[in-house]
C-alpha positions in Angstrom: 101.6 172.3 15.5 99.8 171.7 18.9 100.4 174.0 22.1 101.4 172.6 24.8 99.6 174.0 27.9 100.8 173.4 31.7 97.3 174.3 34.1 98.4 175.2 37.6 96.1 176.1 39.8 95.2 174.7 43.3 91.4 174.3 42.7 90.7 170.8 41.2 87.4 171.8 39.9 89.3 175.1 38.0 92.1 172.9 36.6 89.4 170.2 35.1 87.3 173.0 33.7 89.8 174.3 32.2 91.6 171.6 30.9 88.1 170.0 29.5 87.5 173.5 27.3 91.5 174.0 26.0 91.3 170.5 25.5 88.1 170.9 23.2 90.3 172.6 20.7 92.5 171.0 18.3 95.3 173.5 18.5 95.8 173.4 21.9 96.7 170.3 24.1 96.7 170.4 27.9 100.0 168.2 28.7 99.8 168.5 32.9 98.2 169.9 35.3 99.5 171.2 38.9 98.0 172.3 42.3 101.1 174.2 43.4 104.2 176.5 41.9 106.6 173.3 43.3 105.0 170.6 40.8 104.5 172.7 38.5 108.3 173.6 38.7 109.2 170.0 38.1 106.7 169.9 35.6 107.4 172.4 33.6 111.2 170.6 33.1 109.7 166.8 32.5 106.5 168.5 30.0 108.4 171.7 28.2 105.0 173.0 27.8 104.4 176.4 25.5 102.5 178.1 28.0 101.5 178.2 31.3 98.5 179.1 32.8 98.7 180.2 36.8 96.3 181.2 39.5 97.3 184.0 41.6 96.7 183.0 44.8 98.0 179.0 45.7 99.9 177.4 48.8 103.1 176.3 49.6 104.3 179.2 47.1 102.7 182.4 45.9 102.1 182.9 42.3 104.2 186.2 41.9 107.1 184.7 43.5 107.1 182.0 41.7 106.5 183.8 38.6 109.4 186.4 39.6 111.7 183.0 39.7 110.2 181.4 36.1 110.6 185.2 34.6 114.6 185.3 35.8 115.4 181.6 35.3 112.9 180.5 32.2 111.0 182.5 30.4 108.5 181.5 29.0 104.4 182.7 27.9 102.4 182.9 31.1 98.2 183.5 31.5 97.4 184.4 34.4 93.9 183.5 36.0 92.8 186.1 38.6 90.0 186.5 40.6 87.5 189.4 39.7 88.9 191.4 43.2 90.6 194.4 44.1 93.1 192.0 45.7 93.4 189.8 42.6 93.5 193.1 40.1 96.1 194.5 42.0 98.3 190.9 42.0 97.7 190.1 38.4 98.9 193.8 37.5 102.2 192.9 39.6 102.1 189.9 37.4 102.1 191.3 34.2 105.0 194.1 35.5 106.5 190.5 36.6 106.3 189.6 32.7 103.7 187.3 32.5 101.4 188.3 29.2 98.3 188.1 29.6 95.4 187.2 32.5 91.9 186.1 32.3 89.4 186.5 35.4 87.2 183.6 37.5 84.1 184.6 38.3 83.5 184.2 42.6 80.6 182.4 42.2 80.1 179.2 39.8 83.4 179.7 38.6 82.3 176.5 36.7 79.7 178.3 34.6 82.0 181.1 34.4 84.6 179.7 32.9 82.9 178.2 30.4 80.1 181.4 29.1 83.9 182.3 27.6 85.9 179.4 26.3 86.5 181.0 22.9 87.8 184.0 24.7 90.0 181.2 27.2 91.1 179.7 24.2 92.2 182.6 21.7 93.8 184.2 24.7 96.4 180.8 24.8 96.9 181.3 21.4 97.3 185.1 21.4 100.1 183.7 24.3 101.8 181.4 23.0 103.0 183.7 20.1 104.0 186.3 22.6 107.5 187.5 23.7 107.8 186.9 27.1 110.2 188.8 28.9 112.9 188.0 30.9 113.0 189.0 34.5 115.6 191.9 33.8 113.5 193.2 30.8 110.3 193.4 32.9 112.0 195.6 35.4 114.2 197.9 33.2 112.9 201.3 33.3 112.9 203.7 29.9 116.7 205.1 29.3 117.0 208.5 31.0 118.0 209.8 27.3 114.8 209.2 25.8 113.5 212.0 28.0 112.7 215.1 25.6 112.2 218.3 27.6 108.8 220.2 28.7 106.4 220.9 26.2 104.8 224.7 26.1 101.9 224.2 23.8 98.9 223.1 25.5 96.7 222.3 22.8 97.6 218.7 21.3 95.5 215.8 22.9 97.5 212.2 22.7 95.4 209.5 22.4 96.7 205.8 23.1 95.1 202.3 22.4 96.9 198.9 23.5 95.3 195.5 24.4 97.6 192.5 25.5 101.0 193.7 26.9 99.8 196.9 27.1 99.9 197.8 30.8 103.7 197.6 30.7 103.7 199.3 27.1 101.7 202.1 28.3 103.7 202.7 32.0 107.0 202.7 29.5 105.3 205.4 27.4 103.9 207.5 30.6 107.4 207.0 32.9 108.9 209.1 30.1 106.5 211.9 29.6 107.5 215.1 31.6 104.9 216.5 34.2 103.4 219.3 32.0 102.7 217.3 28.5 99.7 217.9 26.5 96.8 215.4 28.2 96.6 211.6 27.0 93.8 209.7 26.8 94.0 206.1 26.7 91.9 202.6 25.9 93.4 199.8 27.5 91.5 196.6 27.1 90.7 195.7 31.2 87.8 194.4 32.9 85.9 197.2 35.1 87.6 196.1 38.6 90.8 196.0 37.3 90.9 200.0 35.7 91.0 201.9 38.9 94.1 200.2 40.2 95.5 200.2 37.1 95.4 203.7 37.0 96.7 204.0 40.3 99.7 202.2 39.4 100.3 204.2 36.6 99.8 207.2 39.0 103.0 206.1 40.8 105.3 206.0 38.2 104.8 208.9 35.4 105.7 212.0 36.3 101.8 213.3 35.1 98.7 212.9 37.0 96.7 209.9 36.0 93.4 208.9 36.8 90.4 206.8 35.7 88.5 209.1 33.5 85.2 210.5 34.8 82.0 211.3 32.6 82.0 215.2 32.1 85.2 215.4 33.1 87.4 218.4 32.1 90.6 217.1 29.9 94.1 218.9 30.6 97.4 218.9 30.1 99.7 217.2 32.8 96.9 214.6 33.3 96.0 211.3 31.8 92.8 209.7 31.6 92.2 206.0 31.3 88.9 204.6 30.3 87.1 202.5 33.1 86.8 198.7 31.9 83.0 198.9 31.5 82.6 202.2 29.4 83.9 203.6 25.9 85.9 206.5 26.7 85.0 209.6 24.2 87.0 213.1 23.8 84.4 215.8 23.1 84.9 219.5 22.9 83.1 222.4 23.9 84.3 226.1 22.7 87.8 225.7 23.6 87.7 222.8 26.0 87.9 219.4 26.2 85.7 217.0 28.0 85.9 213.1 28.9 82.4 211.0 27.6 81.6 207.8 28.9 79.6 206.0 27.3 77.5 202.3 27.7 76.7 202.1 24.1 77.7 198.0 22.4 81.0 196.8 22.1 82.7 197.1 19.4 85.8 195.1 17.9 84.3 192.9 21.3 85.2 195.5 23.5 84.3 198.0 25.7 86.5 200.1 26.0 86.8 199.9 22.4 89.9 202.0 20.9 88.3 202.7 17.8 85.5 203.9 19.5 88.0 206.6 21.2 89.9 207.2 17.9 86.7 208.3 16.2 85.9 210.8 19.1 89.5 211.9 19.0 89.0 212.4 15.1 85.8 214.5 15.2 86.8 216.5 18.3 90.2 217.2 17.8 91.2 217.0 14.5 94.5 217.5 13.6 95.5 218.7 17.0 95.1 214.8 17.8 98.8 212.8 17.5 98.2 208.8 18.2 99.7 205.8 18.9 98.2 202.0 18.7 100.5 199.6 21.2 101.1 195.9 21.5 97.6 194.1 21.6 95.6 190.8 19.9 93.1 191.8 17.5 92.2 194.8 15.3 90.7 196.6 17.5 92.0 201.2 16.8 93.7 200.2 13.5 90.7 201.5 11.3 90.3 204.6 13.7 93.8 205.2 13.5 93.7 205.0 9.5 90.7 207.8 9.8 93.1 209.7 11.9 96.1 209.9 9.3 93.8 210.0 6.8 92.4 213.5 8.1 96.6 214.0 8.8 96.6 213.9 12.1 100.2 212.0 13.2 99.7 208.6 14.0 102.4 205.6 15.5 102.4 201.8 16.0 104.4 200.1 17.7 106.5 197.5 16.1 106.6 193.7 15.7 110.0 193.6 17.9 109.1 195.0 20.9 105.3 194.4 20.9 104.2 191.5 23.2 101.8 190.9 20.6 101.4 192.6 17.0 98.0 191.8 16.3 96.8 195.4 16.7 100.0 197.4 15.9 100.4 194.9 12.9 96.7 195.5 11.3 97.4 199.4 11.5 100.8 198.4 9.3 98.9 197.0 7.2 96.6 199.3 6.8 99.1 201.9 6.2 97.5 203.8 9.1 101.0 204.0 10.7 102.8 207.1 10.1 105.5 205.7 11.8 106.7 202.4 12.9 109.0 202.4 15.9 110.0 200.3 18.8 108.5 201.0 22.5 111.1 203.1 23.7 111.0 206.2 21.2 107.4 206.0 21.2 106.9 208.5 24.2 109.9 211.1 22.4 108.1 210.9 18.6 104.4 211.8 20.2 106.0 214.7 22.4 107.8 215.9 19.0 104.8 215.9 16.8 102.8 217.9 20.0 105.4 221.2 20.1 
């Protein structure tokens, strides 16, 4: 079975280059293309297509409002295509709060030859899509149930350590809205490209009652504060005597990424121990499910969340598999199981 892909965007040369490489795969056929949110509207009633792929910035009708409308009225899977900006990081992460699932970047210059050094990536990431859950408008906005709240924590030496991929900016602010200001410190590998991590831990900032920040190399790790790996570096938890310290690190991709969760997991498992608790959100690929294996293995408590509420269970589901998961539970008693295991 084909998937049917709708390409709006309101650069001709961006909608042909990307309806030549989707269209180079037999999975996927490109079944319209539109320059604005108002075709596209008509189009996506004549075509039904599976997904939808959408620039950020267009005429007539701004991609988030138009999004915001197609969230309430039809949901459906939606890829964003950003621009590598502070401006476009900072829409596309309003985008994916919006509910669309996932985003891929355009390079400023020769977006031509950008485009096309990653057509496998262009082309799993529809895929990875069209399988997704999208959320409905009212989903997207709903914050976590004031009962799922537990109370303070007192013990100060736990580290939580978090890895999510696809739909795992909404999955982690769900996690970090519920955690109360003096919790044991998080860390956290969320797959993002370099200019989009520093907003995205600004926005996070905003709406969990810790302090969260982009981690810093040497950086000391404590509770109340979460730390989220910049887009271009592996973040690592090392210790010294009795404290802990972020580590950044430039080394190779691994699972394709930097920041690689794994990578973190293993830190996490020869630095903390047992003191580590761990959770491995919604994401495509494997990427964290053999570190969080190591991590039960050594019985440290570990979580993944489930096939229900994950956008997409690649990662989650691996870690199932695995039998790396502790627990299975949905996204909202994920935040109440880690602070339970930590007192």
């Amino acid at each position: 079975m084909t998937i049917k892909v709708l390409i709006v965007d309101d650069s001709a040369l961006v909608r042909g280059v990307l309806s030549e490489i989707l269209s180079a795969d037999p999975q996927i056929e490109v079944v319209g293309t539109a320059s604005d949110p108002l075709i596209a509207r008509d189009k996506i009633k004549q075509l039904n297509p599976d997904v939808l792929t959408l620039d950020v910035e267009m005429p007539r009708m701004d991609g988030l409002t138009f999004l915001d409308n197609l969230m309430r009225l039809r949901p459906m899977p939606v890829l964003m295509v950003s621009s590598l900006t502070e401006r476009g990081a900072e829409i596309t992460l309003q985008a994916l709060e919006l509910g669309a699932v996932d985003f891929v970047t355009k390079p400023a210059l020769d977006v031509k030859a950008g485009l096309e050094a990653y057509a496998q990536t262009l082309r799993d990431k529809v895929k990875a899509v069209s399988r997704a859950r999208p959320r409905g408008r009212s989903d997207a906005a709903r914050p976590p149930a004031a009962s799922t709240r537990p109370r303070a924590l007192r013990t100060t030496e736990k580290i939580i350590a978090i890895g999510a991929s696809t739909g795992g900016t909404e999955a982690i602010k769900n996690v970090l809205s519920a955690m109360p200001p003096d919790a044991p410190a998080i860390v956290i590998t969320q797959h993002i490209p370099a200019m989009f991590s520093a907003p995205f831990a600004a926005r996070m900032d905003r709406c969990s009652p810790m302090s969260v920040c982009e981690a810093r190399d040497g950086q000391q790790i404590v509770p109340g504060h979460v730390y989220i790996a910049p887009g271009s570096h592996h973040l690592l938890v090392e210790r010294s005597g009795a404290r802990y310290y972020c580590r950044l690190s430039d080394a190779p991709p691994q699972n394709r990424h930097r920041p690689s969760v794994d990578v973190m997991f293993r830190s996490v498992l020869d630095h903390v121990g047992t003191n580590a608790v761990a959770a491995l959100l919604t994401g495509m690929g494997e990427d964290g499910a053999r570190g969080l294996l190591a991590l039960r293995e050594l019985g440290a408590h570990t979580i993944a969340q489930d096939e229900a509420t994950s956008v997409v269970w690649g990662m989650p589901g691996a870690a199932v598999r695995m039998n790396a998961a502790e627990r299975v539970l949905p996204l909202e008693q994920i935040a109440a199981q880690l602070l339970e295991w930590t007192r």
